[in-house]
KENU-998750 format. One line per 10 residues: for each residue x, z, y of N, C-alpha, C. Coordinates in steps of 0.05 Angstrom, whole numbers, plus 5000, padded with zeros to 4 digits. Layout:
<recs>
X,Z,Y,X,Z,Y,X,Z,Y | ...
</recs>
This chain:
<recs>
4782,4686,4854,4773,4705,4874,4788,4731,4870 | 4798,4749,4893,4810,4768,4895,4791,4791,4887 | 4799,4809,4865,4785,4830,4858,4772,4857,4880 | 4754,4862,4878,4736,4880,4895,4762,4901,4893 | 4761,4907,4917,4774,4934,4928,4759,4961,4937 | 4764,4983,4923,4745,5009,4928,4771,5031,4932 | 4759,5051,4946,4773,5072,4951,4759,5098,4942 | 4775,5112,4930,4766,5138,4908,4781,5159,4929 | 4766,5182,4934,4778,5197,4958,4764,5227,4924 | 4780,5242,4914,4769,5261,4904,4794,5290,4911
4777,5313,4904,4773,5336,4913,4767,5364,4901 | 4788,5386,4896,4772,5401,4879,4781,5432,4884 | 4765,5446,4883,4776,5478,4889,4760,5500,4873 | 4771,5520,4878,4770,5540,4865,4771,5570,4881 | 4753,5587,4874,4743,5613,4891,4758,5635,4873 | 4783,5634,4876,4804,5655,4860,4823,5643,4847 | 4821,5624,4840,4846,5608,4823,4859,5623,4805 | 4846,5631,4787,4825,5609,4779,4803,5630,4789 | 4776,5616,4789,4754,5626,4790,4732,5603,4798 | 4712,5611,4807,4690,5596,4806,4696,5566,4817
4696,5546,4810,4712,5523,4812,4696,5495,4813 | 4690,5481,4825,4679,5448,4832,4694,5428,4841 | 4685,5404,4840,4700,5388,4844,4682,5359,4861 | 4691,5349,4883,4673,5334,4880,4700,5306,4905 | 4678,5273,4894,4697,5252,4892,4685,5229,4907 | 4682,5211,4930,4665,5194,4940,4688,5169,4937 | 4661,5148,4929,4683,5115,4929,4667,5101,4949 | 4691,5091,4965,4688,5076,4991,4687,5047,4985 | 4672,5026,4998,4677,4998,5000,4711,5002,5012 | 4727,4986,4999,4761,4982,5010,4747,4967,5035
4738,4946,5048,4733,4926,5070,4717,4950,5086 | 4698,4959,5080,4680,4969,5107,4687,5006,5106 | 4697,5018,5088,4696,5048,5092,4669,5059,5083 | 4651,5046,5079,4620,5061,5071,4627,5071,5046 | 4615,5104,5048,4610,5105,5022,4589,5102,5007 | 4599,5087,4988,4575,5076,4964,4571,5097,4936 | 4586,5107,4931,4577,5127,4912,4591,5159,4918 | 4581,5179,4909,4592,5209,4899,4586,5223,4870 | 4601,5240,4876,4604,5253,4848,4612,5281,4853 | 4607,5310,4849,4605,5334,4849,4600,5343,4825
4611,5363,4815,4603,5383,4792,4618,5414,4796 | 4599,5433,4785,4608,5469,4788,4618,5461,4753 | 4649,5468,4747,4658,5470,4724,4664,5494,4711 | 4654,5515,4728,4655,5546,4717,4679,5550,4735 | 4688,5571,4708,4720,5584,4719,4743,5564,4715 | 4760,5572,4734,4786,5543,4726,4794,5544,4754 | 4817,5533,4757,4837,5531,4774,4834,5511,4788 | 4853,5514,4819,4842,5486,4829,4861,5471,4821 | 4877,5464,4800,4887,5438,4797,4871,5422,4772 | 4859,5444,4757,4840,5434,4743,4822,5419,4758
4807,5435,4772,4787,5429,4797,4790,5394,4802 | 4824,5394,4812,4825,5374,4827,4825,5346,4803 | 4840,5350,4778,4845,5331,4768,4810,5321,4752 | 4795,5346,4747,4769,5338,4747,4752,5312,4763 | 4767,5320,4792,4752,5308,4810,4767,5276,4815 | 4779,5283,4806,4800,5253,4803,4780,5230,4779 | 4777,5258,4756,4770,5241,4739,4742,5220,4739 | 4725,5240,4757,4699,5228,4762,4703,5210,4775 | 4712,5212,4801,4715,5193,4812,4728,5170,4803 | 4743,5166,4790,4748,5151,4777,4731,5123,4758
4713,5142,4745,4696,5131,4729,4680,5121,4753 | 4664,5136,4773,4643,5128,4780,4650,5099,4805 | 4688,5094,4805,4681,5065,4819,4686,5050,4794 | 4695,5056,4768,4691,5040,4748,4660,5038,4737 | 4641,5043,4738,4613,5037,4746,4604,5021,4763 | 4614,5025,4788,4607,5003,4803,4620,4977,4799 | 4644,4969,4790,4659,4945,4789,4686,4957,4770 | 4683,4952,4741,4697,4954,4734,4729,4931,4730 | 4731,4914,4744,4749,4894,4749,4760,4901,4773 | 4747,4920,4789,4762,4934,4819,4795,4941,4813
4801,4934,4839,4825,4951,4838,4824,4976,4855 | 4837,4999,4851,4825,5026,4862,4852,5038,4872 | 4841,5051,4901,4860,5055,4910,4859,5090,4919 | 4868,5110,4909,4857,5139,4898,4878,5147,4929 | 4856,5169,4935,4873,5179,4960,4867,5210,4954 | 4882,5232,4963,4883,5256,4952,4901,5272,4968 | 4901,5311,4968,4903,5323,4999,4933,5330,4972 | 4922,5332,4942,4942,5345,4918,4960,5334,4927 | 4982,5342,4934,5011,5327,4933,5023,5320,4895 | 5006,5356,4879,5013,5355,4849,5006,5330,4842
4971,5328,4841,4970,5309,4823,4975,5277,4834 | 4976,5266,4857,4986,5242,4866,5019,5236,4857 | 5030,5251,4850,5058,5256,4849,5056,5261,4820 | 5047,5270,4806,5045,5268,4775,5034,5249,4765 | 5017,5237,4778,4990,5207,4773,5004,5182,4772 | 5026,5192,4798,5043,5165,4805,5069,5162,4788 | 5074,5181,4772,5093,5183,4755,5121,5189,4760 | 5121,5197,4783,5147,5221,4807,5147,5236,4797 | 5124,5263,4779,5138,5287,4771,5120,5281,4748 | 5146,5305,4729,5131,5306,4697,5105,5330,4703
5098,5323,4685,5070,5346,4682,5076,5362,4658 | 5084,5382,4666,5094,5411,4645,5064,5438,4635 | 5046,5437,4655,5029,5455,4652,5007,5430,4623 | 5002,5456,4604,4989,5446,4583,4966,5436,4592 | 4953,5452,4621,4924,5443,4619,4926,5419,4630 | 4944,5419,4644,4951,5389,4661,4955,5363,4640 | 4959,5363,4629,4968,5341,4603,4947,5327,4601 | 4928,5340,4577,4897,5324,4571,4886,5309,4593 | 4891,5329,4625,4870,5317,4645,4891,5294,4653 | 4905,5293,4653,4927,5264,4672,4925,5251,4645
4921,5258,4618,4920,5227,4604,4890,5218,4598 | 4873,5232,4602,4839,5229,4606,4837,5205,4637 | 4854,5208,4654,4848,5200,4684,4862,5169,4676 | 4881,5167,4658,4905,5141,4659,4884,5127,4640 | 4864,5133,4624,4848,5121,4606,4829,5103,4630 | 4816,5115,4638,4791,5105,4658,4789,5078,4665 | 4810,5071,4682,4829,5047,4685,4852,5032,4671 | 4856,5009,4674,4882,5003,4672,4906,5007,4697 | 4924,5021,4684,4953,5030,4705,4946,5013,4724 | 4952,4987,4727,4971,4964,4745,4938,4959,4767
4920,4971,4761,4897,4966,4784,4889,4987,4792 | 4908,5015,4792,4898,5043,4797,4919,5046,4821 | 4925,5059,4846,4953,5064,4858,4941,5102,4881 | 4965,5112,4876,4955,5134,4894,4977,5144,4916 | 4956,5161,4932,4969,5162,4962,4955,5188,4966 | 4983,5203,4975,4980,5230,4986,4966,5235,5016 | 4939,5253,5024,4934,5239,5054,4926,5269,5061 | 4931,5276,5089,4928,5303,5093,4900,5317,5086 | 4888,5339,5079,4861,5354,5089,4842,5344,5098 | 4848,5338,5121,4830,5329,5155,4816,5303,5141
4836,5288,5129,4827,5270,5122,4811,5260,5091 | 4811,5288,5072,4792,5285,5063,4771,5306,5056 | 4756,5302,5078,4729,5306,5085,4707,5315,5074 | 4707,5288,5057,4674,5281,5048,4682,5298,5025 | 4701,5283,5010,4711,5303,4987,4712,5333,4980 | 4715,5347,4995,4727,5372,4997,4695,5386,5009 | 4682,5377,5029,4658,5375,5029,4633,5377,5001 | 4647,5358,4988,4620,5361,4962,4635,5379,4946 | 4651,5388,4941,4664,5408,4920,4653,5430,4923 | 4654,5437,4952,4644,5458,4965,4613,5460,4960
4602,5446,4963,4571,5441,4955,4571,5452,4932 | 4586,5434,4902,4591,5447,4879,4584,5469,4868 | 4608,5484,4884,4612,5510,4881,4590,5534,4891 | 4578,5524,4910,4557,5535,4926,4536,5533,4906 | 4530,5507,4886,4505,5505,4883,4506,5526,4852 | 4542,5519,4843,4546,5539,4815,4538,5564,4821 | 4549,5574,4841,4547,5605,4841,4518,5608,4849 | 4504,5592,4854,4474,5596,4853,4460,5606,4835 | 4473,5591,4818,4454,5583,4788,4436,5554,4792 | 4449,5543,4802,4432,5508,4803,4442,5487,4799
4443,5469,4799,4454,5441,4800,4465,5430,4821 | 4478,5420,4831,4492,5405,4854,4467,5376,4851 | 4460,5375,4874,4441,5356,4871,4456,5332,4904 | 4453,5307,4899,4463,5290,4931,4439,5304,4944 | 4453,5308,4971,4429,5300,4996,4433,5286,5003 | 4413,5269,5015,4397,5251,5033,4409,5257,5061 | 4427,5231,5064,4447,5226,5084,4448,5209,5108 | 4443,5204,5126,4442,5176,5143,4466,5158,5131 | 4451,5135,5134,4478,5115,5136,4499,5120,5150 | 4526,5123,5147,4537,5123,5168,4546,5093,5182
4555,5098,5208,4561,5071,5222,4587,5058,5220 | 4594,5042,5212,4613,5025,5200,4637,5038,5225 | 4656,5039,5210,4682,5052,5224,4696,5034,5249 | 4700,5050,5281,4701,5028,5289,4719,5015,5295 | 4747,5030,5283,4778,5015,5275,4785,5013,5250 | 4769,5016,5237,4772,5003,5204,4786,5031,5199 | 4787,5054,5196,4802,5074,5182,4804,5070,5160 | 4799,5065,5143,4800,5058,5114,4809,5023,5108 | 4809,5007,5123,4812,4974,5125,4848,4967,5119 | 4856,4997,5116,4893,4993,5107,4898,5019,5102
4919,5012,5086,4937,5042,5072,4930,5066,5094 | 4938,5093,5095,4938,5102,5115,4969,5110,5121 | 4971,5116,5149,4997,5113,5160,5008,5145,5145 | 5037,5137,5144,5054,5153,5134,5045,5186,5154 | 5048,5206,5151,5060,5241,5161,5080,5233,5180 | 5072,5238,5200,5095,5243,5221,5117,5257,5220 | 5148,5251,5217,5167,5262,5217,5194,5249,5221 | 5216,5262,5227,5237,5250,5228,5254,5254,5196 | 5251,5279,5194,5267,5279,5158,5242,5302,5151 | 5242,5294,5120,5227,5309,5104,5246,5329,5087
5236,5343,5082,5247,5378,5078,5267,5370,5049 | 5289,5386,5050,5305,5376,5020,5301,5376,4995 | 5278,5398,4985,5265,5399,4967,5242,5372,4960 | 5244,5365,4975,5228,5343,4963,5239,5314,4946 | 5261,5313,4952,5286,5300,4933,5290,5270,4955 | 5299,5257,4940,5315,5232,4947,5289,5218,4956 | 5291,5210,4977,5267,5186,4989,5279,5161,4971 | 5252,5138,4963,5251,5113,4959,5265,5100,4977 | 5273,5091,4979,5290,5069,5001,5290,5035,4999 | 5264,5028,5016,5271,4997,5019,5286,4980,5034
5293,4961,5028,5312,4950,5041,5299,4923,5046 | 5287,4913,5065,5267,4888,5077,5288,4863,5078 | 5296,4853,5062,5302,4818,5080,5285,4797,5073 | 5286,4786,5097,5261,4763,5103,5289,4741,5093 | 5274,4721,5075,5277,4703,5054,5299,4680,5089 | 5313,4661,5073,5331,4641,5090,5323,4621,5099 | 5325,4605,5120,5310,4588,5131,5308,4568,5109 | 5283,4550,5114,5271,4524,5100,5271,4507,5126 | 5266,4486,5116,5274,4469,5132,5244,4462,5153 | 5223,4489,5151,5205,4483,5172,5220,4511,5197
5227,4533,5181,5241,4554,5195,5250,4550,5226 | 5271,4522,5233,5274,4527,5255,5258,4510,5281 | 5237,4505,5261,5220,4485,5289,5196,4509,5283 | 5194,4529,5273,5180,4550,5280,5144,4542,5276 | 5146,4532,5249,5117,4521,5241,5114,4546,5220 | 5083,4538,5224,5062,4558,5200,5083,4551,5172 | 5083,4577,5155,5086,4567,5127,5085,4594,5116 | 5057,4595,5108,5042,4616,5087,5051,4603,5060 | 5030,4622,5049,5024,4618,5015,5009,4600,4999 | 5000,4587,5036,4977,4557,5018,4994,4539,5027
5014,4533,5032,5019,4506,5039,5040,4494,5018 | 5065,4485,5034,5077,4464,5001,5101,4483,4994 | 5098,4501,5001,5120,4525,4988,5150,4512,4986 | 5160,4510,5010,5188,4493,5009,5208,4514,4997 | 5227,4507,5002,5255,4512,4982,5270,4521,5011 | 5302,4536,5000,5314,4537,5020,5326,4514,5028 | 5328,4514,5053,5347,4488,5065,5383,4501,5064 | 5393,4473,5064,5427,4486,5061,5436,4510,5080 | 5419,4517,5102,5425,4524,5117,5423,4569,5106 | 5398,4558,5092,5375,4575,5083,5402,4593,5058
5411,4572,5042,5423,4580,5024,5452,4599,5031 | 5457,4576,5050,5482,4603,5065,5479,4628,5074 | 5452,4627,5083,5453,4649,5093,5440,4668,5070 | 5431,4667,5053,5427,4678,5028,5440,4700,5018 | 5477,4676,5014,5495,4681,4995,5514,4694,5024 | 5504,4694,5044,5517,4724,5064,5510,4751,5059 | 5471,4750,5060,5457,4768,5057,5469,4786,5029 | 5474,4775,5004,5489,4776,4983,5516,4789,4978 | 5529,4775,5009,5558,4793,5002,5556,4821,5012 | 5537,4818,5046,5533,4852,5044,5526,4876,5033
5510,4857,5014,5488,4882,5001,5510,4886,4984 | 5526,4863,4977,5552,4881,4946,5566,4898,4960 | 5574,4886,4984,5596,4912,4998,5588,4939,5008 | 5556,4938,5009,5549,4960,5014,5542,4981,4982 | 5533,4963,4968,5533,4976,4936,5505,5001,4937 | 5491,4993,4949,5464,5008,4938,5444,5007,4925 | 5451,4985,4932,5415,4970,4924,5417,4970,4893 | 5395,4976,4879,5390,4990,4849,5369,4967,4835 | 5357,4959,4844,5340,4941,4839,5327,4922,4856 | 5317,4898,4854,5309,4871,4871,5284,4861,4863
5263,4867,4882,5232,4854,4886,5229,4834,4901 | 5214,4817,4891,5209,4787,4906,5184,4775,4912 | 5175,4765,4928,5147,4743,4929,5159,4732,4915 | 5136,4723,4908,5133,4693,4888,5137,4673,4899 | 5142,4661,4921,5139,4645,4932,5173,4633,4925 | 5179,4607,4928,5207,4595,4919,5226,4601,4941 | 5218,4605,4967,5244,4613,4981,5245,4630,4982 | 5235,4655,4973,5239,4686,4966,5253,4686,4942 | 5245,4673,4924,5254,4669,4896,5285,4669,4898 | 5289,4647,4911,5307,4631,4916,5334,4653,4932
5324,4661,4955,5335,4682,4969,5350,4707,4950 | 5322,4718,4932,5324,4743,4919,5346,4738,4896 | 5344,4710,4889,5370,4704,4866,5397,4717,4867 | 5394,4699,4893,5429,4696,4903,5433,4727,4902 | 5419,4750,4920,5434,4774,4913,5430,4779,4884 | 5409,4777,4867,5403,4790,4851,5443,4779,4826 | 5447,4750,4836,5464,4754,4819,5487,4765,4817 | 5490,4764,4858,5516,4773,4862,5518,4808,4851 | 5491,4821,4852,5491,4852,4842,5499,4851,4809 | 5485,4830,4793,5482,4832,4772,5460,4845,4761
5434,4838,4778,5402,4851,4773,5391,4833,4765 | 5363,4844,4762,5348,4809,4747,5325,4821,4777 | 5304,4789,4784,5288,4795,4800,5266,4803,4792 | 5244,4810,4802,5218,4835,4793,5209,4819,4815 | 5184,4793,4803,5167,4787,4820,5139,4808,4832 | 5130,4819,4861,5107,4829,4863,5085,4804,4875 | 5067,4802,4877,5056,4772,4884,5033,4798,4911 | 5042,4814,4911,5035,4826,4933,5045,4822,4964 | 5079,4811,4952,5088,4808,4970,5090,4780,4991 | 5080,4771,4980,5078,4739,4990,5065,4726,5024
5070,4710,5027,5070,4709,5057,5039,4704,5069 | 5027,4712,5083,4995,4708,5087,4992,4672,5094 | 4963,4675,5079,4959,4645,5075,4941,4632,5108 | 4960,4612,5115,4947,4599,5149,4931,4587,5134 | 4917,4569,5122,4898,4555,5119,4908,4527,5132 | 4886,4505,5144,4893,4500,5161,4925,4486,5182 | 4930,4522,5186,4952,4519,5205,4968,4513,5190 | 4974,4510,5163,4998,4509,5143,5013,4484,5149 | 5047,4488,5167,5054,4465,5171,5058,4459,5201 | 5036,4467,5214,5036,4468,5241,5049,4479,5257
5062,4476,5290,5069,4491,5305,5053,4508,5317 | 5057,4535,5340,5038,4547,5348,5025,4527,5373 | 5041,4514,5380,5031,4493,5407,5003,4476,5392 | 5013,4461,5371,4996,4443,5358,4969,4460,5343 | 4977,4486,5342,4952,4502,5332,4934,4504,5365 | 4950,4510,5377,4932,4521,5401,4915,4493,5411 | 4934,4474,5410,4917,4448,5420,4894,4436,5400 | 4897,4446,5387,4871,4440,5357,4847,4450,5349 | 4862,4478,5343,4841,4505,5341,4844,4535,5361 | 4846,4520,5389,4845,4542,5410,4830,4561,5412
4802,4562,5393,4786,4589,5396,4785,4606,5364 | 4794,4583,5352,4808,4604,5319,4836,4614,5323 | 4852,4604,5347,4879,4612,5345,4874,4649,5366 | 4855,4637,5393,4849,4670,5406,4841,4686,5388 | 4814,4686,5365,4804,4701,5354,4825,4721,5336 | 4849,4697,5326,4861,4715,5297,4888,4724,5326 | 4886,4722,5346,4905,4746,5358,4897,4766,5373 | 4871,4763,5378,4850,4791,5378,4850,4803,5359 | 4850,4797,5338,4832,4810,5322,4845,4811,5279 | 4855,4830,5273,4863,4835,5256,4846,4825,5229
4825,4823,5235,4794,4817,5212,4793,4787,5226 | 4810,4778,5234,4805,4743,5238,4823,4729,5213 | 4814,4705,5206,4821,4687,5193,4841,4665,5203 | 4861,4652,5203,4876,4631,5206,4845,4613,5200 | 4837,4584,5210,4825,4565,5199,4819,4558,5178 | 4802,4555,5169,4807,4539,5134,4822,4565,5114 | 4830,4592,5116,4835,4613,5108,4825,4636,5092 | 4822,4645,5072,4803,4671,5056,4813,4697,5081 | 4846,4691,5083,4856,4717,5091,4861,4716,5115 | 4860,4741,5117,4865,4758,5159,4886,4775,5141
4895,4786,5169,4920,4814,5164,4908,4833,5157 | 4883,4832,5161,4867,4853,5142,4874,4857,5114 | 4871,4829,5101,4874,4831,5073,4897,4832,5065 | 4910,4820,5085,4947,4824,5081,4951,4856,5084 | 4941,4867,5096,4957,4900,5095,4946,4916,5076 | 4922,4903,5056,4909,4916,5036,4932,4911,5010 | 4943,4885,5015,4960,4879,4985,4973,4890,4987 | 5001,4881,5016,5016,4897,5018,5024,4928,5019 | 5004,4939,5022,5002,4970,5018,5003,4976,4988 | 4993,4968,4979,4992,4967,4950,5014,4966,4930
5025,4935,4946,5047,4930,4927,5071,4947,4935 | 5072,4966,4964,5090,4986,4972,5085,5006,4953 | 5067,5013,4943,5057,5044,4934,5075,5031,4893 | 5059,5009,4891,5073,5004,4862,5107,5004,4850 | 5116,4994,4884,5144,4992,4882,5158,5022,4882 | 5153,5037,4903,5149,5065,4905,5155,5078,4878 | 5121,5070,4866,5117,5087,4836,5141,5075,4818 | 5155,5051,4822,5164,5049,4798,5191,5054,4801 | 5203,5054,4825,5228,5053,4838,5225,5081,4847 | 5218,5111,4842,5215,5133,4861,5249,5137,4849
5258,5146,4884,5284,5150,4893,5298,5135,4895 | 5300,5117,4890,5323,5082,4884,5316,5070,4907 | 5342,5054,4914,5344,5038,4936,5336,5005,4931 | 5315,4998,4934,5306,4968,4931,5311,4945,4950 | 5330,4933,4935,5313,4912,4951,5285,4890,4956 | 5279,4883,4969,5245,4869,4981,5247,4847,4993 | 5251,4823,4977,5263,4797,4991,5223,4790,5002 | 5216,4781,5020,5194,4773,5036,5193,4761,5052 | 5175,4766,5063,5171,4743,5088,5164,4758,5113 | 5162,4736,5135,5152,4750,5159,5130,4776,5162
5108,4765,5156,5089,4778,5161,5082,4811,5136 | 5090,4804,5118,5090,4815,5107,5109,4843,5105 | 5131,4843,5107,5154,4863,5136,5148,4868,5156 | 5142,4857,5166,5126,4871,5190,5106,4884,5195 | 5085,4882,5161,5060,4899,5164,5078,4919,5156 | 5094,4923,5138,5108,4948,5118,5119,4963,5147 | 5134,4956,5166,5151,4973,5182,5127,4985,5198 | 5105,4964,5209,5084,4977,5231,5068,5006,5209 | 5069,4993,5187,5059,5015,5173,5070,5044,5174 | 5098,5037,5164,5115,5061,5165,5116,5072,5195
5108,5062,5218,5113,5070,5237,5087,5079,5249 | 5068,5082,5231,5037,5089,5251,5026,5070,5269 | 5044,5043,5271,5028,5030,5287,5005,5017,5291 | 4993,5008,5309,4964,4992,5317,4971,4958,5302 | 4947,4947,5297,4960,4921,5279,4958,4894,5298 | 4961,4902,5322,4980,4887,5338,5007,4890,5340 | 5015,4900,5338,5051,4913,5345,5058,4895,5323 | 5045,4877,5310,5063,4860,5288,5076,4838,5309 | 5065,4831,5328,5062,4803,5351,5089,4819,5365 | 5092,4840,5361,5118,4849,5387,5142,4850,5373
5150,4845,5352,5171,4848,5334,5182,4824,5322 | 5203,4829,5330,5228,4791,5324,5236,4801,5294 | 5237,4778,5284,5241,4781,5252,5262,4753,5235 | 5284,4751,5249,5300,4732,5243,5296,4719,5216 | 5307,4690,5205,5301,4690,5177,5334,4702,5165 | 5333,4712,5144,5353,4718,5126,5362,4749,5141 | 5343,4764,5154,5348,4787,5172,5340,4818,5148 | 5353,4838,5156,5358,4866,5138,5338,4887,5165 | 5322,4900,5145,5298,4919,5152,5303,4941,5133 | 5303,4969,5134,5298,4988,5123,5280,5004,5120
5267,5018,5114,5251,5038,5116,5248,5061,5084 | 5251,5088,5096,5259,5110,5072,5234,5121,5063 | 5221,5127,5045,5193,5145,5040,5195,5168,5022 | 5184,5182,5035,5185,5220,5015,5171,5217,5006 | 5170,5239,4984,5153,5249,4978,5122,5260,4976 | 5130,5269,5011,5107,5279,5020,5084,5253,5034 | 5106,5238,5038,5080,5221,5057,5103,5210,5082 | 5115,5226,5084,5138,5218,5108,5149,5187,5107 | 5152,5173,5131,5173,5151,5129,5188,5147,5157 | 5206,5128,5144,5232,5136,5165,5235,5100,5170
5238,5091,5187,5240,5066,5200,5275,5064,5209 | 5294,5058,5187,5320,5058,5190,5335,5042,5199 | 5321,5018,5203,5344,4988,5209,5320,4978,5212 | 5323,4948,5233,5300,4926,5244,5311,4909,5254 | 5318,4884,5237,5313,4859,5250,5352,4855,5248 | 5366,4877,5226,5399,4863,5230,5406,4841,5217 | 5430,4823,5232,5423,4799,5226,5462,4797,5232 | 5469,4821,5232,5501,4830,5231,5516,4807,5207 | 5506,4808,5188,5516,4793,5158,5520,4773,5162 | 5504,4752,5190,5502,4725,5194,5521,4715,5214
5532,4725,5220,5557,4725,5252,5583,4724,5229
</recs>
């Protein structure tokens, strides 16, 4: 079973900076957006990065309370501490030290990931800090109030990463964007009769056809000479795919199992004709509807844009500024670009995705991304 997913949204300020200072942190169900717990405290005098990394810390703990086997996904307005958390910048201020290695304790690294998200968007957070601070300078306690339920979100705002800052380039000070480089893995020998083949079915191999085009994909990336490092699904024709460049570079591959192709159930195997003639009202539902299931399936693109976001933010963290390559699959590139592009999670159905085809996309610092290349397939001519 796939580990519970929570979202940690924390928050923290200060009335002089330093001066009178609170912090406060709410954890969301990752599937529905409800919040299920909060956390507020008035910490006296102190700064708001104190403030904030405070509020990191609670929050922290309090979705490790609820499920400590969660994986947590920390969202924050700090550009500092997301960017020092994620291990992009050193942390030079003394007070900063203790609190970023107090926050890395809470959890384990590899189930913690963070994302810079504007103000507007956190709310609730910035909201209870304020309470905090209100209730310190009182002389009282920050106590919860008694809240209505709220009503379940009605485009899932929280049900995927959130979309990148709108921009065309991000400001120079912010240094070298991450740079992915997308190729979708070489045909198998279900590839050109255009059948299902997720992550539940018999995980084929490349076909000869698959392999040539591989060891094309391979000669460009040498002649272009960027690519710094090579991430792969787990899956054998990604494997398989990611080899061939990885040897022509002289890299080793870095499996993410984030990246792997969403599981049809079912459809695994099938054409879309033979799906429609089978399961005609499971095939309408999962193209309505993003929270639909393939047949016989755990996963929707729901759950696919929860990994995938994830395993973007990890690659990110570990690759900040380096040009990667991301051997994958269909679906899984195509959540990454609609992502980077703000899109609706239909716009996956409008986008051609050749096999053994080159995708780009650049990410700042700030939150920015840049949608550079889609769908070139130049290497194969």
């Amino acid at each position: 079973m796939a580990p519970r997913r929570l979202v940690v949204e924390a928050d923290g300020g200060s009335r002089g900076n330093p001066g009178p200072a609170g912090y406060g942190a709410v954890v969301r169900d990752g599937d529905t957006g409800q919040i299920i717990a909060e956390a507020a405290e008035f910490i006296g005098r102190a700064t708001n990065n104190v403030a904030e990394y405070k509020g990191l810390i609670a929050g922290l703990r309090a979705a490790r309370e609820l499920d400590p086997e969660a994986t947590v996904d920390v969202r924050m307005d700090s550009k500092l501490v997301v960017e020092q958390m994620s291990g992009r910048w050193k942390i030079k201020h003394p007070d900063m030290q203790p609190l970023a290695a107090e926050a890395r304790t809470v959890l384990p690294r590899g189930r913690v990931t963070y994302r810079w998200i504007p103000r507007e968007q956190n709310k609730d957070a910035d909201r209870l800090a304020n309470e905090a601070m209100d209730a310190g300078q009182a002389g009282r306690p920050w106590e919860p109030k008694a809240r209505p339920a709220a009503a379940p979100p009605a485009q899932e705002p929280l049900a995927e990463p959130a979309a990148p800052k709108a921009g065309w380039a991000a400001p120079a000070d912010l240094g070298t964007p991450t740079t992915f480089v997308l190729l979708r893995h070489g045909e198998t020998a279900l590839t050109p009769q255009k059948r299902f083949s997720g992550s539940g079915g018999s995980d084929p191999e490349l076909s000869e056809k698959g392999r040539w085009q591989a060891e094309r994909a391979a000669e460009a990336l040498a002649a272009r000479g960027t690519v710094q490092a090579v991430v792969s699904s787990p899956m054998r024709r990604t494997r398989q795919t990611a080899e061939a460049v990885a040897a022509r570079l002289g890299l080793e591959v870095r499996i993410e199992e984030g990246l792997r192709e969403l599981d049809f159930g079912d459809w695994e195997g099938m054409t879309f004709a033979e799906v429609q003639q089978k399961y005609p009202e499971d095939l309408d539902a999962w193209l309505g509807s993003a929270k639909a299931r393939p047949t016989g399936s755990a996963e929707s693109f729901t759950n696919l844009t929860h990994r995938a976001g994830v395993a973007r933010d990890k690659i990110i963290a570990r690759y900040a500024g380096k040009t990667v390559l991301v051997v994958s699959h269909v679906s899984p590139i195509k959540t990454l670009v609609r992502l980077a592009l703000g899109a609706p999670p239909d716009s996956v159905y409008r986008m051609e995705l050749s096999a053994a085809s080159l995708c780009a996309v650049q990410y700042y610092a700030d939150g920015n991304a840049s949608v550079r290349l889609l769908n070139d397939t130049g290497h194969l001519r």
